[in-house]
mmJSON file of the N, C-alpha and C atoms, coordinates in Angstrom:
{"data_MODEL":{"atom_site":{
"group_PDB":["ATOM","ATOM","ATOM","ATOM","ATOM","ATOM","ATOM","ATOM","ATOM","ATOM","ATOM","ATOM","ATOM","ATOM","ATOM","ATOM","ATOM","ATOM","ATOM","ATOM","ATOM","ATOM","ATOM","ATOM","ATOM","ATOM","ATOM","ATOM","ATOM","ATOM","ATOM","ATOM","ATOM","ATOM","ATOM","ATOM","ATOM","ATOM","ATOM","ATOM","ATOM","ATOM","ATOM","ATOM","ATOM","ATOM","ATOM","ATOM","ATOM","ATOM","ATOM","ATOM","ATOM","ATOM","ATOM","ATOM","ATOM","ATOM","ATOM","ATOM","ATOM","ATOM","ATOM","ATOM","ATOM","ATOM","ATOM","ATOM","ATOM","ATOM","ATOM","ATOM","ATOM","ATOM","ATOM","ATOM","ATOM","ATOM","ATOM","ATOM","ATOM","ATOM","ATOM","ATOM","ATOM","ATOM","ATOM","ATOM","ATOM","ATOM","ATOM","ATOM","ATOM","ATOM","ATOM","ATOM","ATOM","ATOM","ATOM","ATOM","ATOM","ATOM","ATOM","ATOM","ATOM","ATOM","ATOM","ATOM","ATOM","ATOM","ATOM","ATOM","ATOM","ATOM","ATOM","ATOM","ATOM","ATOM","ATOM","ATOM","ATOM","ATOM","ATOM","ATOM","ATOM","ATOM","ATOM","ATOM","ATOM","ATOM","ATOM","ATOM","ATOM","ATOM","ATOM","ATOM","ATOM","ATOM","ATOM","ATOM","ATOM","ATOM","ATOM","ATOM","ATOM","ATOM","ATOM","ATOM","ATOM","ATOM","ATOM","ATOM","ATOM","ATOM","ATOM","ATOM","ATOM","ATOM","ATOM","ATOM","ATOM","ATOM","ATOM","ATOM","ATOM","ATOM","ATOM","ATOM","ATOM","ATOM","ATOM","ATOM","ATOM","ATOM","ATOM","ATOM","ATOM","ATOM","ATOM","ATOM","ATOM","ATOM","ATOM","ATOM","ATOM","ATOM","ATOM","ATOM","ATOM","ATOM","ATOM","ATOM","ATOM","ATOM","ATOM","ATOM","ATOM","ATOM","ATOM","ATOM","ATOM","ATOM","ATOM","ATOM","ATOM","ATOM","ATOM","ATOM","ATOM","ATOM","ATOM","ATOM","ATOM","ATOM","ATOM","ATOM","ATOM","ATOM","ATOM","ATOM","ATOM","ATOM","ATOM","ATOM","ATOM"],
"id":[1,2,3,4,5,6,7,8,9,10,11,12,13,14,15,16,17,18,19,20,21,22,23,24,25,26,27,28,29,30,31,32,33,34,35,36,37,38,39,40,41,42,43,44,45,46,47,48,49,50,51,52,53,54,55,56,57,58,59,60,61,62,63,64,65,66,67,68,69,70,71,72,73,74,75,76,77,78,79,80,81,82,83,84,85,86,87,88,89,90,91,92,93,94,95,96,97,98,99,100,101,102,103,104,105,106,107,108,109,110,111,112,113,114,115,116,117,118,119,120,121,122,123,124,125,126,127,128,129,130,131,132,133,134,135,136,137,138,139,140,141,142,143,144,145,146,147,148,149,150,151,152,153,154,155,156,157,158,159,160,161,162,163,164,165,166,167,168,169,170,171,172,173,174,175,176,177,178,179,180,181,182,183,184,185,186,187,188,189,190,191,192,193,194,195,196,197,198,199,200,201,202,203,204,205,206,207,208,209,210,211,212,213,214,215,216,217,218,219,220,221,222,223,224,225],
"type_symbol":["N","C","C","N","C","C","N","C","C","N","C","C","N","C","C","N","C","C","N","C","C","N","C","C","N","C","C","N","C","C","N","C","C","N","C","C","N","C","C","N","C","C","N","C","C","N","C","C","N","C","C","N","C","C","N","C","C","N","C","C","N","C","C","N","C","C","N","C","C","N","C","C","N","C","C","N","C","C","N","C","C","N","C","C","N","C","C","N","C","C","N","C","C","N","C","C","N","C","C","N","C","C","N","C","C","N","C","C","N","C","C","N","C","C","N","C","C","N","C","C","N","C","C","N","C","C","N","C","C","N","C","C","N","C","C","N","C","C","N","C","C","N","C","C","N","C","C","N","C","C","N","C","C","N","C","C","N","C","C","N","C","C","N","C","C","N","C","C","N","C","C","N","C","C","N","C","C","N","C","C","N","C","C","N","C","C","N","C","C","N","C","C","N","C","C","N","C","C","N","C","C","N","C","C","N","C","C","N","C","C","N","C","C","N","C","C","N","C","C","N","C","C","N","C","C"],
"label_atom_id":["N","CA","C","N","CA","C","N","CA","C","N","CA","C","N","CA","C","N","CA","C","N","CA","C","N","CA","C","N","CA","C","N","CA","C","N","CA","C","N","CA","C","N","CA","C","N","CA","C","N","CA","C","N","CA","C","N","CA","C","N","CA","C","N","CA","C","N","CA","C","N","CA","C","N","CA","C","N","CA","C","N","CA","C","N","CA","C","N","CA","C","N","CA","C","N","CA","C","N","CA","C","N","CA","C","N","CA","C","N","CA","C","N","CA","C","N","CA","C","N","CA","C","N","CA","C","N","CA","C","N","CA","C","N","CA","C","N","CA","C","N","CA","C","N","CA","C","N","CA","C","N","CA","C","N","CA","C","N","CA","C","N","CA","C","N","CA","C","N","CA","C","N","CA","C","N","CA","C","N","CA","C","N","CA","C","N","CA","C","N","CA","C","N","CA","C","N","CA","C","N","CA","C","N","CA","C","N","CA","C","N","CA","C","N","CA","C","N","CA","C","N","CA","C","N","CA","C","N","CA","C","N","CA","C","N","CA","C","N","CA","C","N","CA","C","N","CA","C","N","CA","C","N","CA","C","N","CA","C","N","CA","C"],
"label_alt_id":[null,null,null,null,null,null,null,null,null,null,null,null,null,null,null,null,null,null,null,null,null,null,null,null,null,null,null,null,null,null,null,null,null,null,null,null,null,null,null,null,null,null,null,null,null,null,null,null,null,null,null,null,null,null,null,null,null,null,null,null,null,null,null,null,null,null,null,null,null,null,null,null,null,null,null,null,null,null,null,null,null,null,null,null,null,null,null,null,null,null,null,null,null,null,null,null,null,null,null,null,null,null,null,null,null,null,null,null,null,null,null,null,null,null,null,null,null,null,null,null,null,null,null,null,null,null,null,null,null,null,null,null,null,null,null,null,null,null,null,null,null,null,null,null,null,null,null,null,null,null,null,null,null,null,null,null,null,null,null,null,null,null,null,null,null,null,null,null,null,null,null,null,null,null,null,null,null,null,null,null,null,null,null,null,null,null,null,null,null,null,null,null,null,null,null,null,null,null,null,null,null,null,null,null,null,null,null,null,null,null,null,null,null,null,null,null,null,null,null,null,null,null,null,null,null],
"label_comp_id":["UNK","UNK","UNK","UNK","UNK","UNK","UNK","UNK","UNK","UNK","UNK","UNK","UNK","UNK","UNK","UNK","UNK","UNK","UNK","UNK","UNK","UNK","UNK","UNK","UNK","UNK","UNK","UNK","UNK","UNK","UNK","UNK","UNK","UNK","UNK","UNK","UNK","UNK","UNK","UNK","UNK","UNK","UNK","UNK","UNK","UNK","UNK","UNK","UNK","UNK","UNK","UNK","UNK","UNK","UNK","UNK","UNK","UNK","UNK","UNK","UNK","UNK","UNK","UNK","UNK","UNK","UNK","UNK","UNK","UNK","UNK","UNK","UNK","UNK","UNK","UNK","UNK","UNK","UNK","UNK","UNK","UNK","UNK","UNK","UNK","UNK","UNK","UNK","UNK","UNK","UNK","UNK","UNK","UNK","UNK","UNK","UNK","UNK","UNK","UNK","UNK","UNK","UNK","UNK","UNK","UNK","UNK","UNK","UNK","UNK","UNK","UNK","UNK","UNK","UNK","UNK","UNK","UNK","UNK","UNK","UNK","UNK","UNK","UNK","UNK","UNK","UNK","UNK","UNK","UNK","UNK","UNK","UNK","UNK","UNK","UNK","UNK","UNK","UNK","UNK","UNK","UNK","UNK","UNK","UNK","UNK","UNK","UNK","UNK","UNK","UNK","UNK","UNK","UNK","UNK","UNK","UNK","UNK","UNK","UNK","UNK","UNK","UNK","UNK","UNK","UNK","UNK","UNK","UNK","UNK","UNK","UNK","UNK","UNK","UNK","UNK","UNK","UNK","UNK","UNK","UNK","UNK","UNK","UNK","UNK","UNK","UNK","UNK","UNK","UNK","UNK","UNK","UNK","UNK","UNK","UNK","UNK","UNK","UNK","UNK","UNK","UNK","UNK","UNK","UNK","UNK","UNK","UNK","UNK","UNK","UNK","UNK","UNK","UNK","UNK","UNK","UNK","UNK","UNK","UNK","UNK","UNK","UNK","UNK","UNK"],
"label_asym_id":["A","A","A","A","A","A","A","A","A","A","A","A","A","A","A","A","A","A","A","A","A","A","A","A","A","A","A","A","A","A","A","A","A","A","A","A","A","A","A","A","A","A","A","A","A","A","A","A","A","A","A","A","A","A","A","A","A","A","A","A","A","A","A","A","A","A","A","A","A","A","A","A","A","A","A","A","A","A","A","A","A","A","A","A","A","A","A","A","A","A","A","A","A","A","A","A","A","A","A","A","A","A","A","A","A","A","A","A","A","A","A","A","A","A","A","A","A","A","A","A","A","A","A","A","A","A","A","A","A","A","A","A","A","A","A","A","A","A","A","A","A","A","A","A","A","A","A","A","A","A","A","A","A","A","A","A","A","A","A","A","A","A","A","A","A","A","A","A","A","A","A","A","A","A","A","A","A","A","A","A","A","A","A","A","A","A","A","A","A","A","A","A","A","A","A","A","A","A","A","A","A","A","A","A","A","A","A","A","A","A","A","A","A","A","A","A","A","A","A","A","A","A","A","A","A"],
"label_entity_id":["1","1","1","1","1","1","1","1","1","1","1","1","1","1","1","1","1","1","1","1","1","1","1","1","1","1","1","1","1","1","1","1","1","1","1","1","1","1","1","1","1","1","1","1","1","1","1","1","1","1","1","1","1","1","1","1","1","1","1","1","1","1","1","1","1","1","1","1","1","1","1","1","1","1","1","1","1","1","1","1","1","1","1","1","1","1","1","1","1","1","1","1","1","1","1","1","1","1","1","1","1","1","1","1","1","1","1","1","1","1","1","1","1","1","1","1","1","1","1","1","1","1","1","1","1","1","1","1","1","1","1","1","1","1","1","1","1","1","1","1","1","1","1","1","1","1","1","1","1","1","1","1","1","1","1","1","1","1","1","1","1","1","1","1","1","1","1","1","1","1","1","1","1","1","1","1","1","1","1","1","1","1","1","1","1","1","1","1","1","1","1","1","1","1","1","1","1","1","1","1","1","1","1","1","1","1","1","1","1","1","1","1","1","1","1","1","1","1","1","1","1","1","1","1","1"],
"label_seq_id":[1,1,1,2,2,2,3,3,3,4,4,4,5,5,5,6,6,6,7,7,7,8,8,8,9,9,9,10,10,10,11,11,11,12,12,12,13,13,13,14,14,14,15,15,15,16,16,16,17,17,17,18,18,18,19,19,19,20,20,20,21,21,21,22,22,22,23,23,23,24,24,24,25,25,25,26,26,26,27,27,27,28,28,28,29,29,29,30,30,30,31,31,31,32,32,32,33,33,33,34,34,34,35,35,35,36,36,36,37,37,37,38,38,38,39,39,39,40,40,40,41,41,41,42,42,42,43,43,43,44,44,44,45,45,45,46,46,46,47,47,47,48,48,48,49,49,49,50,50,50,51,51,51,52,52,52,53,53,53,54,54,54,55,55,55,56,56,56,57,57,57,58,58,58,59,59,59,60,60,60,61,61,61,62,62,62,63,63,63,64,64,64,65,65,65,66,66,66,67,67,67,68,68,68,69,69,69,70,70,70,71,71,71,72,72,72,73,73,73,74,74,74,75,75,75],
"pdbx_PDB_ins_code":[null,null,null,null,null,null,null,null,null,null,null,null,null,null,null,null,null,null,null,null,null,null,null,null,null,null,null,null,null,null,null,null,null,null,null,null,null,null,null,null,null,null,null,null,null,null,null,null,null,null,null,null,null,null,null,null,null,null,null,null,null,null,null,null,null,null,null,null,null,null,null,null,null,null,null,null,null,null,null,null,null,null,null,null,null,null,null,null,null,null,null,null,null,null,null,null,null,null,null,null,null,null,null,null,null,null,null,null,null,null,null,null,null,null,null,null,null,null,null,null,null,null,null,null,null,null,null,null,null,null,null,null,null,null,null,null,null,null,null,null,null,null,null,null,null,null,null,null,null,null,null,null,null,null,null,null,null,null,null,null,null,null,null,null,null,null,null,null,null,null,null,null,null,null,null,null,null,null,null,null,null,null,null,null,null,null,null,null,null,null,null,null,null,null,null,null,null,null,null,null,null,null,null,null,null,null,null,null,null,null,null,null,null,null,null,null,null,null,null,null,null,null,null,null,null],
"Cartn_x":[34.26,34.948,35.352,36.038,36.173,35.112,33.629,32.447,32.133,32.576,31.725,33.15,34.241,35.255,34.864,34.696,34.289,33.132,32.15,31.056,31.378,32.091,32.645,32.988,34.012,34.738,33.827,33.057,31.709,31.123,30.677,30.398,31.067,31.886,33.338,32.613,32.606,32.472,30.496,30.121,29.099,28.829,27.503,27.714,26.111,26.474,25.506,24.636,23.112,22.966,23.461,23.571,24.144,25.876,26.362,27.523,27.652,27.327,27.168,26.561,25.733,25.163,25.936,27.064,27.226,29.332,29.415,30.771,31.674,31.124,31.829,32.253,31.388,31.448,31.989,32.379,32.807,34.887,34.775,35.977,36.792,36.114,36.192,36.792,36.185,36.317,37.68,37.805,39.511,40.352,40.102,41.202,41.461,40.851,40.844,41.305,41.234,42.111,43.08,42.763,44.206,43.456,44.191,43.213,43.498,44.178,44.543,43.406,43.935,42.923,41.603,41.423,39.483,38.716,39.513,38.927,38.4,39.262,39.144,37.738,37.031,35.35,34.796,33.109,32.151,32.178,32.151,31.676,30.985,30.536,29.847,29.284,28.206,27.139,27.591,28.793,29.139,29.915,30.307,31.108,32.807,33.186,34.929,35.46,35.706,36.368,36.095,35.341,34.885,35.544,35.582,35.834,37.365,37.988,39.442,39.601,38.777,39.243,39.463,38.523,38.183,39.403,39.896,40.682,42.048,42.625,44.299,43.374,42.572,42.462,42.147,41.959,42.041,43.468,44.416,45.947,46.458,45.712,45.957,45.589,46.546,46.152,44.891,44.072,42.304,41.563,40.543,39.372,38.671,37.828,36.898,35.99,35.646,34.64,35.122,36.703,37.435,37.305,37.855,38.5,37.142,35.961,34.946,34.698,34.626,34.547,35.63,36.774,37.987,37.784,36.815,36.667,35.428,34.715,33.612,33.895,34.997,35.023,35.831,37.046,37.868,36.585,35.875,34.982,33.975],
"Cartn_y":[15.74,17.014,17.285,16.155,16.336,16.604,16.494,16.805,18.16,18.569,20.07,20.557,20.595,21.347,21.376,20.312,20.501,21.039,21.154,21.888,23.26,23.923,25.274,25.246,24.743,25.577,25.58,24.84,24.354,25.829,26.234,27.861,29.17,28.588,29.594,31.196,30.837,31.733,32.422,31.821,32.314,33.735,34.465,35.46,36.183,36.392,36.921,37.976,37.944,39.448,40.605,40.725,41.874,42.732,41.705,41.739,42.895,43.189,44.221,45.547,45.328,46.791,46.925,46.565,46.594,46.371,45.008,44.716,45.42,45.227,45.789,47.027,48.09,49.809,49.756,48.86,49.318,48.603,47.777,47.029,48.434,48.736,49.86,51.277,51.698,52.579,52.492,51.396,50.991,50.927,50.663,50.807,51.815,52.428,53.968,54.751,54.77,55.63,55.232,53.422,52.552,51.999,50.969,50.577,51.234,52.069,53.147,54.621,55.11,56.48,56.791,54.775,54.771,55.12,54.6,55.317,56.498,57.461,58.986,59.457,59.011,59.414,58.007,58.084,56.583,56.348,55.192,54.474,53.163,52.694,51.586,51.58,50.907,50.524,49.258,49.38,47.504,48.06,46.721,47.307,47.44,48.194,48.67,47.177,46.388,45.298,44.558,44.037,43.714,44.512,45.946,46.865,46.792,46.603,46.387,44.977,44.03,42.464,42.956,43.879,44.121,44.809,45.949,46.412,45.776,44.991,44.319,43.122,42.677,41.428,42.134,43.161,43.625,43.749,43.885,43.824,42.374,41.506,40.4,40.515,39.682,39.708,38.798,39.032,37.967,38.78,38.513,39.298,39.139,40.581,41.475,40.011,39.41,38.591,37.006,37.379,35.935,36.676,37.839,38.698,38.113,38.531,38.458,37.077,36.321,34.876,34.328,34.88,34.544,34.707,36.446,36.422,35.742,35.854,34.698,32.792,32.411,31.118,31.311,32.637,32.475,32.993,33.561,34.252,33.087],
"Cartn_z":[-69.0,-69.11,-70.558,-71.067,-72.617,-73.228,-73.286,-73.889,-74.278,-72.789,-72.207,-73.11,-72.722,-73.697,-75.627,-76.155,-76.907,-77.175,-76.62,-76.532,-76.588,-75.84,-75.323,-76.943,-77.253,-78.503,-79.651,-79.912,-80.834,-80.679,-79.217,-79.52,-79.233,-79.507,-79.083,-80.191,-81.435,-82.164,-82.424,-81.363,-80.899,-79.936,-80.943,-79.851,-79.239,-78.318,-77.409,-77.92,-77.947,-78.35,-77.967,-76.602,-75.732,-76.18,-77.261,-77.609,-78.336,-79.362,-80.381,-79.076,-78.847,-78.26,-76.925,-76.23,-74.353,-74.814,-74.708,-75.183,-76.047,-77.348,-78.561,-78.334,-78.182,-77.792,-76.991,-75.774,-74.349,-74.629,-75.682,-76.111,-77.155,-77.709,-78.994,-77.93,-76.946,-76.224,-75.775,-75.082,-74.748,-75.598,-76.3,-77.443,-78.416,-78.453,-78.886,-77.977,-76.615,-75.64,-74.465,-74.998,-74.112,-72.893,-72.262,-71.125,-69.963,-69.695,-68.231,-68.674,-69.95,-70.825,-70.688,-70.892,-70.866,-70.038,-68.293,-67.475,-67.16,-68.02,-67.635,-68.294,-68.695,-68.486,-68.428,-67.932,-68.038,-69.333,-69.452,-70.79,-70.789,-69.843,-69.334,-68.294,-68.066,-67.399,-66.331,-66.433,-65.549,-64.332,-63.32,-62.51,-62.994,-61.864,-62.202,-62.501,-61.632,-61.659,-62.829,-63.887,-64.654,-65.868,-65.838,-66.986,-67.024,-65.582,-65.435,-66.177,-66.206,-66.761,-68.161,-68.542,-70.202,-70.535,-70.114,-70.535,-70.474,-69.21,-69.309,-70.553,-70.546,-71.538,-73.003,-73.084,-74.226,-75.048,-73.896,-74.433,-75.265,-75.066,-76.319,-77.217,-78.243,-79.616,-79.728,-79.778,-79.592,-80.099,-80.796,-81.51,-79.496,-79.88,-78.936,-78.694,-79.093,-78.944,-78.118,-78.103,-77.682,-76.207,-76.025,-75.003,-73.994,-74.4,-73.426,-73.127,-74.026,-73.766,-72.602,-72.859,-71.241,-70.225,-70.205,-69.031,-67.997,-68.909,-68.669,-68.085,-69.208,-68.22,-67.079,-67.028,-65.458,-64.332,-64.248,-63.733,-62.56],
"occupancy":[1.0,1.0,1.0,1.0,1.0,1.0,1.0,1.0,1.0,1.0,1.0,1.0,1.0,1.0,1.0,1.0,1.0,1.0,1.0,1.0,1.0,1.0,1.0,1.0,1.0,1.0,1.0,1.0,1.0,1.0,1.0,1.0,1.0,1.0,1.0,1.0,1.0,1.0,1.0,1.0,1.0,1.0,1.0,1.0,1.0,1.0,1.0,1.0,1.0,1.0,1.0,1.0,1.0,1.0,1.0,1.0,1.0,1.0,1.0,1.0,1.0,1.0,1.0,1.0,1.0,1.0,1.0,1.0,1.0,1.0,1.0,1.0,1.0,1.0,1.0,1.0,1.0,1.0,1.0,1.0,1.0,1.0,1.0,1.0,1.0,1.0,1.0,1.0,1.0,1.0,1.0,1.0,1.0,1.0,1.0,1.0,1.0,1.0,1.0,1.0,1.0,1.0,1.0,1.0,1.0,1.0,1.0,1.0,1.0,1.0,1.0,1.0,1.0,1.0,1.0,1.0,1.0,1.0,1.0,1.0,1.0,1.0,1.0,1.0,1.0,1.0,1.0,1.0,1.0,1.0,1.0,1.0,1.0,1.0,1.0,1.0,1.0,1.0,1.0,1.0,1.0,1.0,1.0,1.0,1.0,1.0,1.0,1.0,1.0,1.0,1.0,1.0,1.0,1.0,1.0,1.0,1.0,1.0,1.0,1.0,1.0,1.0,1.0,1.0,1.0,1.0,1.0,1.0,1.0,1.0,1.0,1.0,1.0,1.0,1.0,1.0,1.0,1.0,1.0,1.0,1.0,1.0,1.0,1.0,1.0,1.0,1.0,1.0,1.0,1.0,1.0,1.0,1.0,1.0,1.0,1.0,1.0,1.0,1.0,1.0,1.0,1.0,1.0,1.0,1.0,1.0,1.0,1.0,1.0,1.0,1.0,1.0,1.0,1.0,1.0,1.0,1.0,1.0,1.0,1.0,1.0,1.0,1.0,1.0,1.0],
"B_iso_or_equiv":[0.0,0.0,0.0,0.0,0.0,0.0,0.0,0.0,0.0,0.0,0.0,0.0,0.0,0.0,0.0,0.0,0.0,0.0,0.0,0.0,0.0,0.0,0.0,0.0,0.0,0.0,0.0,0.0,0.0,0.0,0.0,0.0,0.0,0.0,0.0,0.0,0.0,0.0,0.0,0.0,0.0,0.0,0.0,0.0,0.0,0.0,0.0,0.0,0.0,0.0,0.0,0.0,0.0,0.0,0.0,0.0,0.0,0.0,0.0,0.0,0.0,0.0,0.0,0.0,0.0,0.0,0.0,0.0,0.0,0.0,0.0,0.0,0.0,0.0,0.0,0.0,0.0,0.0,0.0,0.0,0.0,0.0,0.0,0.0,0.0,0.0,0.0,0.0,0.0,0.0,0.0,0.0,0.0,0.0,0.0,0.0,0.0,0.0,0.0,0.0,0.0,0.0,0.0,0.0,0.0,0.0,0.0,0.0,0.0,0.0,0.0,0.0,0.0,0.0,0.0,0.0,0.0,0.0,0.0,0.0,0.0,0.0,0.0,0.0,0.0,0.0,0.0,0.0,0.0,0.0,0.0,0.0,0.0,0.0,0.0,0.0,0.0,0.0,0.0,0.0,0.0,0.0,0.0,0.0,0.0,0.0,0.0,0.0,0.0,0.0,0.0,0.0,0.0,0.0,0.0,0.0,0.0,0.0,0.0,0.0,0.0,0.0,0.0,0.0,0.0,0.0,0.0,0.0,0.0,0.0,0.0,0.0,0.0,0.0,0.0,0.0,0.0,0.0,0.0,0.0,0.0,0.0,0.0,0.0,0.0,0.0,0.0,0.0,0.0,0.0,0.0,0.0,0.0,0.0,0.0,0.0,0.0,0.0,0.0,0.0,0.0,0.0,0.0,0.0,0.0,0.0,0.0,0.0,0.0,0.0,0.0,0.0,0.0,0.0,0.0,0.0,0.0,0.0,0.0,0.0,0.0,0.0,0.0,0.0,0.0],
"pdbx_formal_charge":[null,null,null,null,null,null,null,null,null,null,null,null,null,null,null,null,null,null,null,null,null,null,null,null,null,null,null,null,null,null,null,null,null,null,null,null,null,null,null,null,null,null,null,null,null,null,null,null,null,null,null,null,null,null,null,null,null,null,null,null,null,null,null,null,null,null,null,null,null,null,null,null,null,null,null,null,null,null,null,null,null,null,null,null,null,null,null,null,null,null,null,null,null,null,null,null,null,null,null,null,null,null,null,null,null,null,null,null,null,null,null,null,null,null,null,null,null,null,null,null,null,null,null,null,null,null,null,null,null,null,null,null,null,null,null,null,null,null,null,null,null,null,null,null,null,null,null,null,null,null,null,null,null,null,null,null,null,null,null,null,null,null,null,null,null,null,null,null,null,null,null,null,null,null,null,null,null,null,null,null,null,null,null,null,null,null,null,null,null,null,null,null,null,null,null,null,null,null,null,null,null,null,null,null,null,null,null,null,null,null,null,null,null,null,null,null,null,null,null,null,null,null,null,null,null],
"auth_seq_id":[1,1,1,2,2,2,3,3,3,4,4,4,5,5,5,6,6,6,7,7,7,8,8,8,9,9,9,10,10,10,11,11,11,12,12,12,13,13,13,14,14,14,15,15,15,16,16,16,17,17,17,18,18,18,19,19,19,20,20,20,21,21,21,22,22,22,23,23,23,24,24,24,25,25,25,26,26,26,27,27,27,28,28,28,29,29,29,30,30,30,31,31,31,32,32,32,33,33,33,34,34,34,35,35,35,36,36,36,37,37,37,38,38,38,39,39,39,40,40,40,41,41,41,42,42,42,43,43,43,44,44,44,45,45,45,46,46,46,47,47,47,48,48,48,49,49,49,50,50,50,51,51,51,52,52,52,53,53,53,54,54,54,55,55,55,56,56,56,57,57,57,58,58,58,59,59,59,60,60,60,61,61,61,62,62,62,63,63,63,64,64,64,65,65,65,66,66,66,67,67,67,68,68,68,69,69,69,70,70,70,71,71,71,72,72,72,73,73,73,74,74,74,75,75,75],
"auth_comp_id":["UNK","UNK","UNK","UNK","UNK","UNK","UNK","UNK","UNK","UNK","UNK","UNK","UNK","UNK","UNK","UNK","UNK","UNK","UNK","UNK","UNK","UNK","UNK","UNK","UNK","UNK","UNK","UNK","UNK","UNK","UNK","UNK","UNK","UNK","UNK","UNK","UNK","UNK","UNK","UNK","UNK","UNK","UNK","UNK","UNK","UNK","UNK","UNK","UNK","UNK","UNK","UNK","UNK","UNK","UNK","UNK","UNK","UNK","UNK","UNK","UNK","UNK","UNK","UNK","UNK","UNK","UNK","UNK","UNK","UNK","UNK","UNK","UNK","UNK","UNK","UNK","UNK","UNK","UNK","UNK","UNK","UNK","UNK","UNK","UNK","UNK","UNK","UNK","UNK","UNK","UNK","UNK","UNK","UNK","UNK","UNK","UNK","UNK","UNK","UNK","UNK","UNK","UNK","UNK","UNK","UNK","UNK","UNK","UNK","UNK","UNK","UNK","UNK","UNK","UNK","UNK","UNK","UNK","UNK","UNK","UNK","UNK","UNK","UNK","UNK","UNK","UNK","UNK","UNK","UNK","UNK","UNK","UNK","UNK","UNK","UNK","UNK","UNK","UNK","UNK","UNK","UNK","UNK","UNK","UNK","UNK","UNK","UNK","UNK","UNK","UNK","UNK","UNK","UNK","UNK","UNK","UNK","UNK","UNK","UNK","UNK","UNK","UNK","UNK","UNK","UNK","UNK","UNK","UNK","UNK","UNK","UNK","UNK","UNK","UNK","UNK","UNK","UNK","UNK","UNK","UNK","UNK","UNK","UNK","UNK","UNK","UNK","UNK","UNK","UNK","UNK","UNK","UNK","UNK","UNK","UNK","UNK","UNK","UNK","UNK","UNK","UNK","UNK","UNK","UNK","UNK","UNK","UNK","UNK","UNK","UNK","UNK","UNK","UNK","UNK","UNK","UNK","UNK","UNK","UNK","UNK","UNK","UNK","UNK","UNK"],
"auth_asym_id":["A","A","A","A","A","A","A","A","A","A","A","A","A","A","A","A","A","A","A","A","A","A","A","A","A","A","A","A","A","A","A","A","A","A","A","A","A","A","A","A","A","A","A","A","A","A","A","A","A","A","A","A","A","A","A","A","A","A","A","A","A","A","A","A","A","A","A","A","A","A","A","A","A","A","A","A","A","A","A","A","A","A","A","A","A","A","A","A","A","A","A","A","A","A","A","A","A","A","A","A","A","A","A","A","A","A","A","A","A","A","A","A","A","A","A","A","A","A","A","A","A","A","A","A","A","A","A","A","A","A","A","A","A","A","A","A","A","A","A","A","A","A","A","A","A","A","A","A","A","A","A","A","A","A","A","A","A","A","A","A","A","A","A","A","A","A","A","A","A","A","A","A","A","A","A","A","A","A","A","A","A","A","A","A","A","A","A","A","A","A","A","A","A","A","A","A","A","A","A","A","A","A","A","A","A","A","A","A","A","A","A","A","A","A","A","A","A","A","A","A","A","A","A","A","A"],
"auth_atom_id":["N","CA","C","N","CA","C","N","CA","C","N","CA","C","N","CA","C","N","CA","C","N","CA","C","N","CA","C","N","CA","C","N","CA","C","N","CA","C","N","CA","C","N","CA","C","N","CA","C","N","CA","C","N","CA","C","N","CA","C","N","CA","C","N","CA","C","N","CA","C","N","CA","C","N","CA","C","N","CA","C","N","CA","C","N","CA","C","N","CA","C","N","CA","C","N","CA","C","N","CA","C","N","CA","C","N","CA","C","N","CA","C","N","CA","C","N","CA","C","N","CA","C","N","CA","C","N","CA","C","N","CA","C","N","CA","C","N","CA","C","N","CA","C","N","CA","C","N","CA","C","N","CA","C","N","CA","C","N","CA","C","N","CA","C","N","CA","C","N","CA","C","N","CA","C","N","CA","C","N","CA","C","N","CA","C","N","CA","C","N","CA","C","N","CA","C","N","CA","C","N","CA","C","N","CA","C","N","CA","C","N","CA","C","N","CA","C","N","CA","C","N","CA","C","N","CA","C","N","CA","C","N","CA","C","N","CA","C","N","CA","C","N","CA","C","N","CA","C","N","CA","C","N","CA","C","N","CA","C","N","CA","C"],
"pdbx_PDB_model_num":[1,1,1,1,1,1,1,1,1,1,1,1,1,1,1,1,1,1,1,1,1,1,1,1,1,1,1,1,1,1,1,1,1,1,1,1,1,1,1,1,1,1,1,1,1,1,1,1,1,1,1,1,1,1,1,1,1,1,1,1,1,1,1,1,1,1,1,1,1,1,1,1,1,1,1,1,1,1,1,1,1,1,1,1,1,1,1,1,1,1,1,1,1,1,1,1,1,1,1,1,1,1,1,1,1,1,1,1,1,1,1,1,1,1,1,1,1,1,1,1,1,1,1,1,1,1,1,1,1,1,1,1,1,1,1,1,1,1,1,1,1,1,1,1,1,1,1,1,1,1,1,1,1,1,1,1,1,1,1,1,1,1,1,1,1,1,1,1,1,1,1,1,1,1,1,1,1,1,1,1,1,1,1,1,1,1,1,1,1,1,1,1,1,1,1,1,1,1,1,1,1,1,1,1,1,1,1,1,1,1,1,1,1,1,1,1,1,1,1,1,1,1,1,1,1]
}}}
């Protein structure tokens, strides 16, 4: 278990291609009109429940790229 943890953080600052073109814009969106605001038009291609993780986890202080990584290992 200690391995795989270190492993994890080793690519913690690793990122997905999909990141820049799907994440980022859809992270950027929320935060420019708040995570309740964003809803009020589409801005993603994913399901609700998922866009809801993005937006309350966007309320931490974490770079966009940590945010998605959280929700990924509780998931």
């Amino acid at each position: 278990m200690a391995v795989l943890s270190l492993l994890y953080l080793a690519l913690l600052p690793v990122e997905a291609p999909d990141f820049d073109e799907y994440y980022y814009p859809w992270l950027q969106h929320i935060d420019r009109l708040g995570p309740i605001g964003a809803f009020g038009e589409p801005f993603a291609n994913y399901t609700p429940p998922y866009l809801y993780l993005l937006a309350g986890f966007s309320l931490l202080p974490v770079s966009h790229l940590i945010v998605v990584k959280i929700i990924a290992v509780l998931s």
